[in-house]
C-alpha positions in Angstrom: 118.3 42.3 161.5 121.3 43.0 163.2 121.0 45.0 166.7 124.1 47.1 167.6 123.2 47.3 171.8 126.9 47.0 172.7 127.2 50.2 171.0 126.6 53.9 172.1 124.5 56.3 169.7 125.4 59.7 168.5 124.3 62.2 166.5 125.9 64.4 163.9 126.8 66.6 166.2 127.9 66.4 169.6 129.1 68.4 172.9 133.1 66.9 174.1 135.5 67.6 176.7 139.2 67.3 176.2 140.1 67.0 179.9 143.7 66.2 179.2 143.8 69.9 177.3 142.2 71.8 180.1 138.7 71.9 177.8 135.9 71.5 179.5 133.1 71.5 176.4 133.5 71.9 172.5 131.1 71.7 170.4 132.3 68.3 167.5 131.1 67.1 164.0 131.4 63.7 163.3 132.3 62.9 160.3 132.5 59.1 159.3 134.6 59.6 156.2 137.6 61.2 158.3 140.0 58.5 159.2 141.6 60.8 161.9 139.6 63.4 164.3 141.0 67.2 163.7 141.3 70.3 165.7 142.0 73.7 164.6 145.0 75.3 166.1 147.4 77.9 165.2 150.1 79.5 166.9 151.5 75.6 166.5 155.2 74.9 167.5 157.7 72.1 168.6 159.8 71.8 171.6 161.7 69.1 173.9 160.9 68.2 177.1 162.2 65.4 179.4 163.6 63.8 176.0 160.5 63.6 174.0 159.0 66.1 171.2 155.9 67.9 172.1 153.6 70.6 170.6 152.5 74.4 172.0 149.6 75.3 169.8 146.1 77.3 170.7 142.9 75.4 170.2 140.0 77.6 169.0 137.4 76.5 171.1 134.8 79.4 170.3 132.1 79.4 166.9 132.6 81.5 164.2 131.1 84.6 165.9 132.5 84.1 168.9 136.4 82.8 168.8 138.1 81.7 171.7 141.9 80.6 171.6 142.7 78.4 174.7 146.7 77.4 174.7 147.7 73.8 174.9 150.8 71.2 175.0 150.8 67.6 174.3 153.6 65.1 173.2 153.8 64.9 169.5 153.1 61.4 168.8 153.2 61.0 164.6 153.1 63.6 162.1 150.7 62.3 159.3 150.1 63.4 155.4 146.4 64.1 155.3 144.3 64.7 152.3 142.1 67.2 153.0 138.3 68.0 152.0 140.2 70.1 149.3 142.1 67.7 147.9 145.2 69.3 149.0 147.6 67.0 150.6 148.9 68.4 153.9 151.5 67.6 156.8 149.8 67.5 159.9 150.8 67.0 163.7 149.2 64.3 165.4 148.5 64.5 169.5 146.7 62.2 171.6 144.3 63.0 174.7 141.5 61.9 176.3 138.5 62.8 174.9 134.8 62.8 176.7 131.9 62.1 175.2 128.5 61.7 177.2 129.3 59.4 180.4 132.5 57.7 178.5 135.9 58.6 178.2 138.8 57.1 175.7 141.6 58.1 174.1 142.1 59.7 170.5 144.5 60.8 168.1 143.7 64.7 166.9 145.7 66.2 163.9 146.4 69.8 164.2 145.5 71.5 161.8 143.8 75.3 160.2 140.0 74.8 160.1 139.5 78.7 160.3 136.6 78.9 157.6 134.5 75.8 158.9 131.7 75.9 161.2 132.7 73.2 163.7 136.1 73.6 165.0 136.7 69.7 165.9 136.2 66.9 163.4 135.5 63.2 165.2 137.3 60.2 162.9 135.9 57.1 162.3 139.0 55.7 164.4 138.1 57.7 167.5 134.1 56.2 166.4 135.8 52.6 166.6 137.5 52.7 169.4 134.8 54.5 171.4 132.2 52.2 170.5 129.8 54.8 169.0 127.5 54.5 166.1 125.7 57.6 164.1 122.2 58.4 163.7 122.3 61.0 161.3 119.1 61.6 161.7 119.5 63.2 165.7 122.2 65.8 167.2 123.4 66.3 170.0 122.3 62.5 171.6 124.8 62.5 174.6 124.4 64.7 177.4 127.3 67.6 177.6 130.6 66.4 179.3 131.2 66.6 182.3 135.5 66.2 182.6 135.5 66.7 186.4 134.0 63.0 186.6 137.3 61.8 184.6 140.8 61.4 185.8 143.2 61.7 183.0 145.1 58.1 182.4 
């Protein structure tokens, strides 16, 4: 049997920090048959600075009963055609920022996108997965302890 001890194990569900969003913890479902992680945000729009394209949207970072908008910017780095779990093919805008997740911190391309009638505001990719290292007991939740993003310095 194969061990996977180079790898760190989540659960279905897990607490994050977006420290390079000012967001200190959100509550994420991961979901290994995303390619790309999602946010929900509204409010989204372009504009230039320094040169470059970036995006002004507010991320919902509350639950369904208690909703919370918290305004962000980041540089636009791709806009992607998603199929989502409707079928429904969509243009999306892609950032990226760190992401925390237990005692690690990488980097990890969100799309942008409405997820007002789902429970869990983020979605976590089974890119973001890859390149974190992680793999999923779907048997457990909430594995990692909730982030703490004043450890992390963004970069």
């Amino acid at each position: 049997m194969k061990t996977f001890d180079h790898l760190n194990v989540i659960g279905l569900r897990e607490w994050i920090g977006l420290p390079g969003l000012g967001i200190e913890q959100l509550m994420a479902k991961v979901d290994s048959g995303a390619k790309t992680s999602a946010m929900h945000a509204s409010d989204i729009e372009t504009f230039s600075q320094d040169g470059a394209t970036w995006v002004r949207f507010n991320a919902h970072v509350g639950s369904l009963s208690k909703q919370r908008k918290h305004p962000c910017e980041a540089p636009l780095v791709d806009i992607k055609r998603i199929k989502s779990s409707n079928g429904h093919l969509q243009e999306r805008y892609v950032i990226r920022t760190p992401l925390v997740l237990g005692d690690r911190c990488w980097w990890v391309d969100f799309t942008l996108t409405c997820r007002k009638d789902m429970r869990y505001r983020v979605l976590i990719g089974c890119t973001a997965m890859l390149d974190g290292q992680l793999v999923i007991n779907p048997g457990l939740r909430f594995v990692q302890d909730k982030p703490q993003i004043s450890n992390f310095v963004e970069g």
